[in-house]
C-alpha positions as a Markdown table, in Angstrom:
| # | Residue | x | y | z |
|---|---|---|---|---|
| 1 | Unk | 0.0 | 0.0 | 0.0 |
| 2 | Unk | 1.5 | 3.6 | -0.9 |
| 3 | Unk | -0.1 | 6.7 | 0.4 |
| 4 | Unk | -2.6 | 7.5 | -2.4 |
| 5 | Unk | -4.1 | 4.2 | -1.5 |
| 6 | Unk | -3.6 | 5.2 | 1.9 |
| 7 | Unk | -5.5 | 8.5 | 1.5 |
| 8 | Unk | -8.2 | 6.6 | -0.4 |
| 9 | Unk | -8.8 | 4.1 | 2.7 |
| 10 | Unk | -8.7 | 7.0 | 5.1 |
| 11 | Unk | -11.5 | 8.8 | 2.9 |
| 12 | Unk | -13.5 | 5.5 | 2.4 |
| 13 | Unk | -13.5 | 4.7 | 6.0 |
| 14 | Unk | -13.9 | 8.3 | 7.7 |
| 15 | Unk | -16.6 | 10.2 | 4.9 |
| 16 | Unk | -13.8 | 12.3 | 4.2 |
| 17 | Unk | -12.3 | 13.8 | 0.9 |
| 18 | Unk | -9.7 | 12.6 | -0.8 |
| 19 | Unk | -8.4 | 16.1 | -0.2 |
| 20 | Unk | -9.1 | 16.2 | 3.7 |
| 21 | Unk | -7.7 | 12.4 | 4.3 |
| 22 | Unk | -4.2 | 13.4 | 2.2 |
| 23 | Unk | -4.5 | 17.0 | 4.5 |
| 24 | Unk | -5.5 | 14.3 | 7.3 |
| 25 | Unk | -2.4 | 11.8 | 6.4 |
| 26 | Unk | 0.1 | 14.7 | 6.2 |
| 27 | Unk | -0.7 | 16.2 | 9.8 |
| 28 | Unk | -0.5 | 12.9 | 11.3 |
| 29 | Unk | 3.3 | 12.4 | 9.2 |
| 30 | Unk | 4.1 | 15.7 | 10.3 |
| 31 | Unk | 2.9 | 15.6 | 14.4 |
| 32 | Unk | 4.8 | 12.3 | 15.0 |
| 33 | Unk | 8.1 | 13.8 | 13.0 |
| 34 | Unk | 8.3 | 16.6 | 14.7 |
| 35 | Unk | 7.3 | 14.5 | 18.0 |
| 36 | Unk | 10.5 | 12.4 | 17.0 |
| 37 | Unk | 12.8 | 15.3 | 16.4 |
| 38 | Unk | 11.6 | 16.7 | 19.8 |
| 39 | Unk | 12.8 | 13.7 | 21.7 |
| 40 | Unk | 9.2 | 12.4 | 22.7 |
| 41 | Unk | 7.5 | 9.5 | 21.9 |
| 42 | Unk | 4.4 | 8.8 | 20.6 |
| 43 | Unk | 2.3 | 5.5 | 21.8 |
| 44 | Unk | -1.2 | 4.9 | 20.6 |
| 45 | Unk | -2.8 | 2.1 | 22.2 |
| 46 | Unk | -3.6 | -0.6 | 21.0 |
| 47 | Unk | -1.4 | 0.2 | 17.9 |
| 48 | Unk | 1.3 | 0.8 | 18.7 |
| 49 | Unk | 4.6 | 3.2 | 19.8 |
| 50 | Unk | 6.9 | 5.9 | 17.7 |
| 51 | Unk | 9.9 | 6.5 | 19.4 |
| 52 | Unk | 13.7 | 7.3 | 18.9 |
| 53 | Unk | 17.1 | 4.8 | 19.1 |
| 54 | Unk | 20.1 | 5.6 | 19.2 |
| 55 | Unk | 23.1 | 3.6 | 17.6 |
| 56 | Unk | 26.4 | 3.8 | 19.1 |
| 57 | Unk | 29.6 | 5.3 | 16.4 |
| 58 | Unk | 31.0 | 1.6 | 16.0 |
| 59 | Unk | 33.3 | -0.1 | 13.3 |
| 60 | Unk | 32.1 | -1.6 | 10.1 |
| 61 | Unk | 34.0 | -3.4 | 7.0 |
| 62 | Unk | 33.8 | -1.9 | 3.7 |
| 63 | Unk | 32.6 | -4.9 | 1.6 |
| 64 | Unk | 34.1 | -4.1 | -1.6 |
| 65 | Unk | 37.7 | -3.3 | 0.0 |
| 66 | Unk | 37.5 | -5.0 | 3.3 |
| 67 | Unk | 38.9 | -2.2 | 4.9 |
| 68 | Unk | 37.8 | -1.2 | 8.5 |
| 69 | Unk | 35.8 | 1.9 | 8.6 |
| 70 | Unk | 34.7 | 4.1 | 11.4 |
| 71 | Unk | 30.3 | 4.4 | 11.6 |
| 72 | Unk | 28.9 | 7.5 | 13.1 |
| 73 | Unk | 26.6 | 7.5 | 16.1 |
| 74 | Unk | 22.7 | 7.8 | 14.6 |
| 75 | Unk | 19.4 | 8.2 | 15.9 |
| 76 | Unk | 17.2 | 6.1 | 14.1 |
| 77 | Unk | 12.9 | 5.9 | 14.3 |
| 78 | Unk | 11.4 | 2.5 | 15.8 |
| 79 | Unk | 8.2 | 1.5 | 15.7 |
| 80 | Unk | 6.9 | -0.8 | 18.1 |
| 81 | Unk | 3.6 | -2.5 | 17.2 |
| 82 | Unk | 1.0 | -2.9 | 20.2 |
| 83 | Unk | -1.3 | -6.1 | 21.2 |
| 84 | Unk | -3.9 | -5.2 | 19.3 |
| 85 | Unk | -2.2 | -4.6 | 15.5 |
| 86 | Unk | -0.3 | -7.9 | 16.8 |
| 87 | Unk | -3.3 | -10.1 | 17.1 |
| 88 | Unk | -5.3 | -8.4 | 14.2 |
| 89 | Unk | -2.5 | -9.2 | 12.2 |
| 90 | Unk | -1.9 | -13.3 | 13.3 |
């Protein structure tokens, strides 16, 4: 699924337009990135629970070389899914 067929599901499931679901879509992409960037997580129950991780700098192996090379620290996004999108899901 891509978002236009996300926007479409959204509309067909909430009366929406197309136009207010992508609006809709976009707020929701934009409260949990800026959430993110902020530090916070964001859990909804039952779905599940945005939040940060952070990857230590650490060494790594260029495979075409084989030569060691040094990896920067990162903080990457994680999604954790809850019960519920677990057991609708199995």
């Amino acid at each position: 699924m891509n978002k236009s067929d996300l926007v479409d599901a959204i509309a067909n499931a909430s009366g929406l337009s197309k136009a207010d679901a992508g609006r809709a879509l976009d707020g929701f992409t934009s409260a949990v990135t800026g959430a993110l960037k902020g530090g916070k997580s964001v859990s909804m129950v039952g779905f599940g629970t945005f939040s940060v991780k952070h990857r230590a700098a650490r060494s790594g192996r260029n495979p075409r070389t084989g030569e060691t090379i040094q990896i920067k620290a990162s903080n990457n996004p994680s999604f954790k899914a809850g019960k519920a999108l677990k057991d609708a899901v199995n």
